[in-house]
Structures are given as C-alpha cells and as structure tokens.
N, C-alpha and C positions, 0 to 999 in steps of 0.2 A: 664690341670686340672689333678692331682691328689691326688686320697682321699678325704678328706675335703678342700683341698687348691690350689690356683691357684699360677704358680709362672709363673714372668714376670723380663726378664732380662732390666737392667740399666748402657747405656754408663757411666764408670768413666773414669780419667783422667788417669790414668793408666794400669786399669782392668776395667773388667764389675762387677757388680753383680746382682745378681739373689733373688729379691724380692717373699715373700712368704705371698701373701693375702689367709683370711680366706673366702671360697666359700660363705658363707652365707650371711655375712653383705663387703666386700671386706677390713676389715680394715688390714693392714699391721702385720703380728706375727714376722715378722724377715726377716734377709736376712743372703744371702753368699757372699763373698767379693771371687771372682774368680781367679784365678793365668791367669790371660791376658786378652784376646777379644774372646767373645763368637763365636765360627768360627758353631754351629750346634745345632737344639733344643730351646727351650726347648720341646721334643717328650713326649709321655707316650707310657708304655707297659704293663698293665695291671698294676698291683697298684704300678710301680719302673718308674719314670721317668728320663729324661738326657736329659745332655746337654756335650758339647765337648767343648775344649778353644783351643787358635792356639795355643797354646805349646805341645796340645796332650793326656792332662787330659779328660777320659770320666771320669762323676760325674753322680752318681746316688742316688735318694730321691726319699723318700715316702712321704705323708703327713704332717710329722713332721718335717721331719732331714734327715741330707744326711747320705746315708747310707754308699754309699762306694765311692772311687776315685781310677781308674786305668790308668794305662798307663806309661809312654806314647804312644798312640799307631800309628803308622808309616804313618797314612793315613787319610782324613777324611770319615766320615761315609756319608755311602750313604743311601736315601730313610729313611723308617720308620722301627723303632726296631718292632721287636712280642714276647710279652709273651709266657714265654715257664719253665714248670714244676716249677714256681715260681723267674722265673730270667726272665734273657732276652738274643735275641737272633739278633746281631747287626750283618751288613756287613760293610769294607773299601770300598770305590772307587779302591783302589788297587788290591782285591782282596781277601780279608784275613774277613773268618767267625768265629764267636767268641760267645760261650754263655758262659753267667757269670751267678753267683746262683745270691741270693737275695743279699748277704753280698759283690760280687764284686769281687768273688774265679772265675778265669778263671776257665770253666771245660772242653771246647771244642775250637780249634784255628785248623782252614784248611786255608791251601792256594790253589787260583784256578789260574790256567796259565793265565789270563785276567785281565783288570777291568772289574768294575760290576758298573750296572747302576740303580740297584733298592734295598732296602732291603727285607729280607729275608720273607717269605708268607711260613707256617705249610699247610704242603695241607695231610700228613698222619703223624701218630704217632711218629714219631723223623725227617723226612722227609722235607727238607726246597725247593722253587723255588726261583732261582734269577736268575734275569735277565744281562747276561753281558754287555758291554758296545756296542757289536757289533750288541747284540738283539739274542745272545744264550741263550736258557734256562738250567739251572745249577740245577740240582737234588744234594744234600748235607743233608746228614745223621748228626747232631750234638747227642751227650749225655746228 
C-alpha cells in the first residue's frame, strides 16, 4: 500500500507487471509493464514505494506514478527500505547502502567489507543499523 493505491505485481510471458488498484473500492487505474521478472517488492517507505527486476532496475512510485527508475544496481536488496528525509534509504545483500531523494537522485552510496542481512533501521538523526550477513551490527551515517 501506498497512498490511495495498492499495487500487485502480475507473472507475463516475458516481464512481470505491476498493477495499480485504487485502495477504496480495489478497481484497477493502471499498470507498469516491467523490464523482466520481479526479483524484490513490492515494499513501501513512507509514501515512495519499490520494487527491483533481475536485470537490476529499482523502480520507485507514489500513489499515482512511477516516479523514478535507477540502476542498474549490482546486488539485490535486502530486508526492508526506511523512509528517510523524504526519499529512501535501501541496502544490497552485497553490501552497498544507498539513499535516493524522492525523484531517484542518488545522494548517499557506502560500501561495507561484508554482506548484510537486514535493511537499513534510523535509530538516530542520519544514523542507520544493519545487520551483516554474519550477525555484525553496522552503524552507517547516510546524507
């Protein structure tokens, strides 16, 4: 869910796509026709949600419309994105944290010497905890 709209991804024959029902009565407003198979998602994070395709495309939408598509990005996502000063604030399984505004402008990309096994939790003001793959906890400052 997010916004006024719930979106529900659909096996194609070639691609998936990503149906977009209206919260109130569930009738169908549209959909996205995806570049491949949905490999992640569909998540929300505050009013931006996503989803990731195996080719590497994160796609992110609001209520109406997709707002931005980036990528490719090298890894898939792990655990659940968090809202953060109006974008969002994703991890790879590879290791690699990345917050993007609302429009899909990288503003922050770190890489940690591990995989990571959880996505990213604001525990203070810019401040993120992830959890590695071996069960370290990761303190990670994003902008």
């Amino acid at each position: 869910v997010v916004g006024e709209s719930i979106y529900a991804p659909v096996r194609g024959s070639e691609g998936d796509v990503l149906r977009r029902f209206a919260l109130a009565d569930l009738t169908l407003q549209d959909q996205v026709e995806l570049s491949g198979r949905l490999l992640w998602g569909p998540l929300s994070a505050g009013e931006i949600g996503l989803v990731m395709t195996d080719q590497g495309e994160l796609i992110g939408f609001d209520g109406r419309q997709t707002r931005f598509t980036a990528g490719p990005l090298a890894a898939p996502l792990g655990g659940k994105p968090t809202a953060f000063e109006g974008g969002v604030v994703v991890a790879t399984v590879n290791g690699e944290v990345m917050h993007f505004d609302s429009d899909g402008t990288l503003i922050t990309k770190l890489r940690l010497p591990e995989t990571l096994g959880t996505g990213p939790v604001l525990f203070s003001e810019n401040r993120f905890i992830i959890c590695g793959g071996d069960g370290t906890l990761h303190v990670v400052a994003v902008q």
